[in-house]
VMD Tcl script that draws the C-alpha trace (Angstrom):
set ca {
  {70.65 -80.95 12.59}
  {70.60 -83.93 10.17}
  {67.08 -83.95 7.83}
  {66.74 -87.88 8.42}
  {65.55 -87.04 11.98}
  {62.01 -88.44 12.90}
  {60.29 -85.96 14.78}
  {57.82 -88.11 17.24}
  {54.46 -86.63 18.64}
  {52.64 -87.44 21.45}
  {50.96 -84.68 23.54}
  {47.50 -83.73 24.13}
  {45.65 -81.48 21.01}
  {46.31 -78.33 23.69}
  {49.72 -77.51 23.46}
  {50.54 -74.63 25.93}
  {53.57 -72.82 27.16}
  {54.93 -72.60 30.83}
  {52.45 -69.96 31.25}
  {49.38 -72.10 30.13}
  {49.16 -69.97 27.23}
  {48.40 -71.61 23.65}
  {52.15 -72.53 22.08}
  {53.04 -70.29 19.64}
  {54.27 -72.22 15.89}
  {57.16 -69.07 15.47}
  {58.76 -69.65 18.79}
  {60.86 -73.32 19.14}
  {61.96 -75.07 15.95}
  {62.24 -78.92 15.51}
  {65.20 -77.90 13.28}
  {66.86 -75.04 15.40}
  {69.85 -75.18 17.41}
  {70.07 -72.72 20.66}
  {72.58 -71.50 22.72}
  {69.82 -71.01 25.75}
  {71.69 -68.14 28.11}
  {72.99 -64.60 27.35}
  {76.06 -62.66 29.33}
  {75.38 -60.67 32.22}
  {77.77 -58.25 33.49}
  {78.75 -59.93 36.35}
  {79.90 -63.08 34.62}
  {76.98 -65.51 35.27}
  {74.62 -66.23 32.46}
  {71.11 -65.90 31.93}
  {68.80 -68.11 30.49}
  {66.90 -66.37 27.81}
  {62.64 -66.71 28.56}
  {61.34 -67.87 24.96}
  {63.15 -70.84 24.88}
  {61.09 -72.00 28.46}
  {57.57 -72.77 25.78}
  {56.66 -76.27 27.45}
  {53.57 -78.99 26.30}
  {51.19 -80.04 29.13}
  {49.55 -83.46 28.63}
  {48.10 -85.83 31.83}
  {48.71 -83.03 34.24}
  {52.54 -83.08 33.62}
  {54.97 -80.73 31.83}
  {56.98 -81.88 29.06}
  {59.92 -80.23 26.66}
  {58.37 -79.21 23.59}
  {61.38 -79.05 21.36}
  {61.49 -82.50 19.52}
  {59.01 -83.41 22.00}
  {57.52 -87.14 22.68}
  {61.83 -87.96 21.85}
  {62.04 -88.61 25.63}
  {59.60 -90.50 27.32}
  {59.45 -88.44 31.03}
  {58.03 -84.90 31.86}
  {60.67 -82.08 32.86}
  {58.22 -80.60 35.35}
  {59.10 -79.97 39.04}
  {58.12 -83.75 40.02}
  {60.71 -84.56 37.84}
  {63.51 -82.39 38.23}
  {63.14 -83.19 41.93}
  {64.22 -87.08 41.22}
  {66.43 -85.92 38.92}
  {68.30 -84.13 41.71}
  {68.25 -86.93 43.93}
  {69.17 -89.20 41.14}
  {72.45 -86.87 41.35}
  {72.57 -87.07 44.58}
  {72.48 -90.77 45.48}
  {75.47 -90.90 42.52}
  {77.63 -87.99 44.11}
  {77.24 -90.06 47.98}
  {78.06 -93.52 46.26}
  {80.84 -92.09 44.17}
  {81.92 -90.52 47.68}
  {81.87 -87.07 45.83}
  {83.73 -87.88 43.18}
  {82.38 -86.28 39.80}
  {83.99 -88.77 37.13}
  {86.80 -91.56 37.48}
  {88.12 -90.68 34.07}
  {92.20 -90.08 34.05}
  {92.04 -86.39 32.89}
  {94.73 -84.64 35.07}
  {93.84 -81.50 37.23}
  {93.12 -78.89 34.65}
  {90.60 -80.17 32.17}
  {90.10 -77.41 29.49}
  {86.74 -78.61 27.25}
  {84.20 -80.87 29.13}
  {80.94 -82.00 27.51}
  {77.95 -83.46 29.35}
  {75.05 -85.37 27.22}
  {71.88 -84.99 28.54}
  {72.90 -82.97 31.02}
  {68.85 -82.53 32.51}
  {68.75 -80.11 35.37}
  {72.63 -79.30 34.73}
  {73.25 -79.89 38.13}
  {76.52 -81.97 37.24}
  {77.46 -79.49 35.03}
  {77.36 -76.60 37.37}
  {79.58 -78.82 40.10}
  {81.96 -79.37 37.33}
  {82.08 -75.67 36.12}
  {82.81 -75.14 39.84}
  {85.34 -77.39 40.29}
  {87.28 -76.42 37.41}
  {86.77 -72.93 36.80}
  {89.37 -72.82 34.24}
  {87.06 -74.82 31.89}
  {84.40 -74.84 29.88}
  {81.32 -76.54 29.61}
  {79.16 -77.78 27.24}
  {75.88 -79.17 28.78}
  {73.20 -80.63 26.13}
  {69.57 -81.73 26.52}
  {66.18 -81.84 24.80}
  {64.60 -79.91 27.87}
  {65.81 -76.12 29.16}
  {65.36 -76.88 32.78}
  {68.12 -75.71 33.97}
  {68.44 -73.07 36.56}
  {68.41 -69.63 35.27}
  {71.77 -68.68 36.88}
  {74.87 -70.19 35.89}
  {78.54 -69.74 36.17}
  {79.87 -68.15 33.21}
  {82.06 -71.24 32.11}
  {79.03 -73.18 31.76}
  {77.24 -72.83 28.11}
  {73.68 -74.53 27.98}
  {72.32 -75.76 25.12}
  {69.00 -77.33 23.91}
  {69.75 -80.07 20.96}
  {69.17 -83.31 20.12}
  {72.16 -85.55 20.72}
  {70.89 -88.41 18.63}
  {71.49 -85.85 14.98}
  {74.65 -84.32 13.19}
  {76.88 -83.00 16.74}
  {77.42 -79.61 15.68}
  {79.89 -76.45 17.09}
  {80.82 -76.25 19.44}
  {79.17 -79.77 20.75}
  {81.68 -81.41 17.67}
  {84.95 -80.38 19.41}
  {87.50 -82.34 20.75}
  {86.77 -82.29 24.41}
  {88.67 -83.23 27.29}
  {86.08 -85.31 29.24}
  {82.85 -86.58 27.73}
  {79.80 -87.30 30.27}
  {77.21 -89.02 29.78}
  {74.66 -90.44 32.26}
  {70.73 -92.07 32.79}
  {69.99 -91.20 29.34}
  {70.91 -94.08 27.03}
  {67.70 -96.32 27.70}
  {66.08 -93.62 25.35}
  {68.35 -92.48 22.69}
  {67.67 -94.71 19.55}
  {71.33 -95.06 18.19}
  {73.08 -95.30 21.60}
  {76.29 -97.34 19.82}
  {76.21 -94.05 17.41}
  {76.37 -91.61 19.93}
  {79.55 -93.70 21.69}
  {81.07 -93.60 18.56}
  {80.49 -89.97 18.25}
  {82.25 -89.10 21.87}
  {85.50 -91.48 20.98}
  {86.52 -90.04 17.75}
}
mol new
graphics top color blue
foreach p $ca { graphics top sphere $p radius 0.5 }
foreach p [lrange $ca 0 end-1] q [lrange $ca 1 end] { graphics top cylinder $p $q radius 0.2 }
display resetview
């Protein structure tokens, strides 16, 4: 993570975790990068419970780690029009994940903002031979995942670190840019 990042607050004095207990300071770092699932035997991942610690504020949920960076609450609400969202896309787009000329057998494939990972997931699917990168401020996505599929929780708009700073085959990148401060930057970033 770059130390020029402005960490933005907004949230209510009672900061609590997805069990409505009080947040603890030793769990989520502004600085800390995490790799959110672990192996299980049978080849799907699991996502790991500490990194779930939410804020409440207004009677919504909202990601703690850098939080107030993104304006909108991850709770169920949410994740529900963020599934439609996906959904409208996939029937306009007549299934079609991407439109980008990258053959049949993608290898590397990295999705910004990736939200409830749903596109992600299809991808993995899709192309089991690859693997995928999904990145977001929030960790809600679903606790089982292929195991091609890595999840993590960062903050696109710093330093991209491994393995987010690899050469990928297919960069995507969707309904986030209204809120990223340096959206040129991060374009830059996924061309060179």
């Amino acid at each position: 993570m770059s130390s020029s990042a402005v960490n933005q607050r907004h949230h209510s004095p009672h900061h609590a975790t997805a069990n409505n207990s009080p947040a603890d300071d030793e769990g989520i770092g502004d600085d800390d990068d995490y790799l959110l699932f672990s192996a299980e035997p049978d080849g799907w991942k699991s996502m790991t419970s500490s990194i779930k610690n939410h804020v409440h504020y207004g009677g919504r949920r909202y990601h703690r780690y850098r939080d107030g960076k993104y304006p909108f609450p991850n709770d169920m609400i949410e994740q529900g029009r963020e599934y439609l969202k996906h959904d409208m896309i996939t029937r306009v787009t007549e299934g079609r994940r991407f439109h980008a000329p990258i053959g049949s057998h993608p290898q590397k494939i990295l999705d910004l903002g990736t939200g409830v990972g749903v596109w992600a997931i299809e991808v993995a699917d899709t192309y089991p031979g690859a693997q995928v990168v999904a990145v977001d401020l929030s960790p809600i996505q679903p606790d089982m995942i292929p195991g091609n599929v890595d999840f993590l929780i960062d903050d696109i708009g710093d330093e991209w670190v491994d393995p987010i700073s690899n050469d990928f085959d297919l960069i995507h990148a969707r309904d986030f840019l209204p809120y990223i401060a340096n959206a040129p930057m991060i374009l830059d970033k996924a061309y060179k």
